[in-house]
C-alpha positions as CSV (number, residue, x, y, z in Angstrom):
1,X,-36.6,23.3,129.9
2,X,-35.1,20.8,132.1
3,X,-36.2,17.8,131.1
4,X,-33.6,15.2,129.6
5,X,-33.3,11.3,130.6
6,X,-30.6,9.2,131.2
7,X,-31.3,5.9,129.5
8,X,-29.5,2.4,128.1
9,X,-29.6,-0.4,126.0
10,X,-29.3,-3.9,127.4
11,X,-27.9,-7.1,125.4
12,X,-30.3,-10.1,125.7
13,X,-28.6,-11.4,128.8
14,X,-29.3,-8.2,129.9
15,X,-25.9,-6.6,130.5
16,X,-26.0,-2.9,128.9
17,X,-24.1,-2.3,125.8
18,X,-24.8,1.5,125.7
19,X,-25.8,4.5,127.8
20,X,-27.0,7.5,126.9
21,X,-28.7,10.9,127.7
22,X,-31.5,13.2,125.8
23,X,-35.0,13.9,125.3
24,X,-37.8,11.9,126.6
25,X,-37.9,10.5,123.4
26,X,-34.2,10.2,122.4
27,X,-33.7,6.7,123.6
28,X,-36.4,5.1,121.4
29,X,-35.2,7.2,118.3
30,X,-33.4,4.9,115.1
31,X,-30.4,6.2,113.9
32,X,-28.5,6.3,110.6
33,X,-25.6,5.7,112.3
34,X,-23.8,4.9,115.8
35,X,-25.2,2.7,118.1
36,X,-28.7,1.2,117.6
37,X,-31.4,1.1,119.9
38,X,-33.1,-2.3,120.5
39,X,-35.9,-3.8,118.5
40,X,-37.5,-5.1,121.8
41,X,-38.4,-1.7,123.7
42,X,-38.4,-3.6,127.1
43,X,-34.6,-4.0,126.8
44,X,-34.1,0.0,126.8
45,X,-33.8,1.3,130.3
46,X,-34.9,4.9,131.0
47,X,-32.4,5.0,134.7
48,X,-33.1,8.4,135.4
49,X,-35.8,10.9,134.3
50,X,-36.7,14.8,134.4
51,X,-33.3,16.1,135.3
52,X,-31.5,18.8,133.9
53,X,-28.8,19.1,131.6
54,X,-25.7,19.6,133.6
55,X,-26.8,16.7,136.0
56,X,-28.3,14.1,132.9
57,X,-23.8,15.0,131.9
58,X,-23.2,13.8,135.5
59,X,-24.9,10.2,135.5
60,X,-24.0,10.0,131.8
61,X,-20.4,9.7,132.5
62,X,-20.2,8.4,135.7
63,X,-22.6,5.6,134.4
64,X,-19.7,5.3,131.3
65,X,-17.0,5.6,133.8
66,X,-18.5,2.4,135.8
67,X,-19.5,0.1,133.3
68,X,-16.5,1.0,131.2
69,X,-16.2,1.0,127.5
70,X,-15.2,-1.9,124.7
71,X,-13.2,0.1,123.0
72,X,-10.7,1.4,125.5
73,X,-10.7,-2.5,127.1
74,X,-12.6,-1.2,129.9
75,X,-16.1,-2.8,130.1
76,X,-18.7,-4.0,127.8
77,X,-20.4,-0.3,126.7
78,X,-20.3,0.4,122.8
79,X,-20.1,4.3,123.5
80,X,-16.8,5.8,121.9
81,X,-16.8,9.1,124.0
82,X,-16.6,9.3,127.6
83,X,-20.1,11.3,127.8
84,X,-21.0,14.6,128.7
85,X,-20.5,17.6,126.5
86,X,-18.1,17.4,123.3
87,X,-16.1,14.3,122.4
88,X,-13.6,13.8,125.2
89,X,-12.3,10.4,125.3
90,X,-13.2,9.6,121.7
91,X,-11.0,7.4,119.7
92,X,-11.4,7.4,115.6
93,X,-11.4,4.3,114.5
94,X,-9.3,3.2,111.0
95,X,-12.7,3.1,109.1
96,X,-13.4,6.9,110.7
97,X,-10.5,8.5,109.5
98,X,-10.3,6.6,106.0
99,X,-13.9,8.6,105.2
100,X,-12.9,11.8,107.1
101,X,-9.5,11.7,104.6
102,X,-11.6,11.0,101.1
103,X,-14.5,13.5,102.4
104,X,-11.2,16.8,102.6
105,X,-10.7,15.9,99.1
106,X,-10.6,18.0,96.6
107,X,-13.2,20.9,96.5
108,X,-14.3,19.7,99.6
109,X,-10.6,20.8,101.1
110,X,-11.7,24.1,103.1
111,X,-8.4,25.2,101.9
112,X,-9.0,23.9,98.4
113,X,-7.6,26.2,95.3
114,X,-6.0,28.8,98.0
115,X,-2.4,29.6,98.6
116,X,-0.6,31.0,101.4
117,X,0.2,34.6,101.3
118,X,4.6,35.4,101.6
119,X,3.3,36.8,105.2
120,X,1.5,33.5,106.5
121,X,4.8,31.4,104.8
122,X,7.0,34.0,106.8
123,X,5.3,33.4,109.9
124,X,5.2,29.6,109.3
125,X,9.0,29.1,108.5
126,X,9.8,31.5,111.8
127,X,8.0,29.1,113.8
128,X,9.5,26.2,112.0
129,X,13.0,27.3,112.7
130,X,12.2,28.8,116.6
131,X,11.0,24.9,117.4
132,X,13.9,23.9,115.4
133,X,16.5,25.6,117.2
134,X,14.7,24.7,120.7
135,X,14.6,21.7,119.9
136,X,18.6,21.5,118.9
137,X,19.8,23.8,121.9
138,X,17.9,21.4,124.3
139,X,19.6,18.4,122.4
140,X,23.3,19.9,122.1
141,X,23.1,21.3,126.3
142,X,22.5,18.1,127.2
143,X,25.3,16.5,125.4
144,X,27.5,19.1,126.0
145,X,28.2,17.5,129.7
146,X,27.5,14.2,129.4
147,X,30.6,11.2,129.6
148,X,34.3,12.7,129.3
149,X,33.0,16.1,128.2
150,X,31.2,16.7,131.8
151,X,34.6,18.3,133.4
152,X,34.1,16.0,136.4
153,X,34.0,13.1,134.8
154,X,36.3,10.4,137.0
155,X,37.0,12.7,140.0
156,X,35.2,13.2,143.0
157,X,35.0,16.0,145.8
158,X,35.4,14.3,149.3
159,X,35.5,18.0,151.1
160,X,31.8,18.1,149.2
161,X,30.8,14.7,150.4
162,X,32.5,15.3,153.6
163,X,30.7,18.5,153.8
164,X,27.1,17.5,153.3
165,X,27.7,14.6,155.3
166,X,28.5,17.1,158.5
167,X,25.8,19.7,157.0
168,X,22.7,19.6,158.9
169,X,20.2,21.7,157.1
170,X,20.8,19.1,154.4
171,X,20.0,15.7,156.0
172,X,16.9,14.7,155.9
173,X,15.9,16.3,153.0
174,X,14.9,15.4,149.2
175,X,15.2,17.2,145.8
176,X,11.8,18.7,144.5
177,X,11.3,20.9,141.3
178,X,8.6,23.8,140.6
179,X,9.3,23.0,136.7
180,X,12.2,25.5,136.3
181,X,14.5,24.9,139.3
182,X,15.5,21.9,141.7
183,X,15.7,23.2,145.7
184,X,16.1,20.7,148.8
185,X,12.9,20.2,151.3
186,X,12.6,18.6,154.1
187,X,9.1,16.7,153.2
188,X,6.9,18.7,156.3
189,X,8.4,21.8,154.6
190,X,7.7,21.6,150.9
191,X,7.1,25.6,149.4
192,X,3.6,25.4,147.3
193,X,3.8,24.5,143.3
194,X,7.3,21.9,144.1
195,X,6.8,17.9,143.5
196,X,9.1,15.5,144.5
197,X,11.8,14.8,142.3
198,X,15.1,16.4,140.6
199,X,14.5,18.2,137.2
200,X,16.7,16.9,134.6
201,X,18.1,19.3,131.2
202,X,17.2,16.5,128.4
């Protein structure tokens, strides 16, 4: 049934301090918790009615998107997601994540009196060591050629300089990267899947 609303709440000076989307009835609904509707009904604004629910999502977050939210710095709206389905854009605050952490205590831990079988530690301390050893290859290439220890450290090549000087299919063009190797375009000749810029082994 396609019949959801697109609706906010307005501060006294009337500049909106929340936008939201639902039933007919949603926006005049008290909460436990999150953002309160208004005691005085005439400062909640039903902006667009009797839509369905892919295009209530639409206005919802281009309506965030304009008036920008207080919590990101971005406007004056009290919403902490960026609207639409989910939670995209939502930031925990200190106070959230203080009552998530006491609320996975103890029994209520999903994992709570269970252990790891020797298969699931296997497979955990193979992964450890693979991102390990990634992670020290990556480190130990790049030092490997970097300073003194790069074997051309202090010399130079003028019959290379010289040569790509005189080389034609070289001027004129610029170092792009497909995420795995560099390759020289000219910029009206760039192959699909290559941005600008030289990829560098960190």
């Amino acid at each position: 049934m396609d019949n959801f609303v697109v609706y906010a709440y307005s501060r006294p000076n009337n500049t909106f301090y929340y936008i939201g989307k639902g039933r007919p009835n949603r926006p005049f609904k008290k909460r436990k918790s999150g953002v309160k509707p208004p005691r005085d009904t005439q400062r909640i604004h039903i902006l667009h009615k009797n839509l369905n629910e892919d295009t209530a999502f639409y206005y919802e977050r281009n309506l965030i998107l304009f008036y920008g939210r207080k919590d990101l710095g971005t406007g004056l709206l009290q919403n902490r997601t960026d609207g639409g389905e989910g939670v995209s854009g939502w930031i925990p605050d200190d106070n959230w994540r203080k009552n998530k952490s006491k609320s996975m205590r103890g029994e209520n831990n999903p994992f709570y009196g269970l252990k790891h079988t020797e298969e699931s530690k296997k497979i955990i301390a193979d992964n450890t060591r693979e991102r390990l050893s990634d992670k020290r290859q990556n480190y130990f290439y790049g030092k490997r050629f970097t300073g003194k220890l790069n074997p051309m450290f202090g010399k130079n090549r003028p019959d290379l300089a010289e040569r790509n000087k005189n080389n034609d299919p070289i001027k004129g063009t610029k170092w792009y990267n497909n995420g795995s190797i560099n390759k020289r375009f000219k910029p009206t000749e760039v192959l699909e899947g290559f941005k600008l810029g030289r990829l560098k082994v960190h």
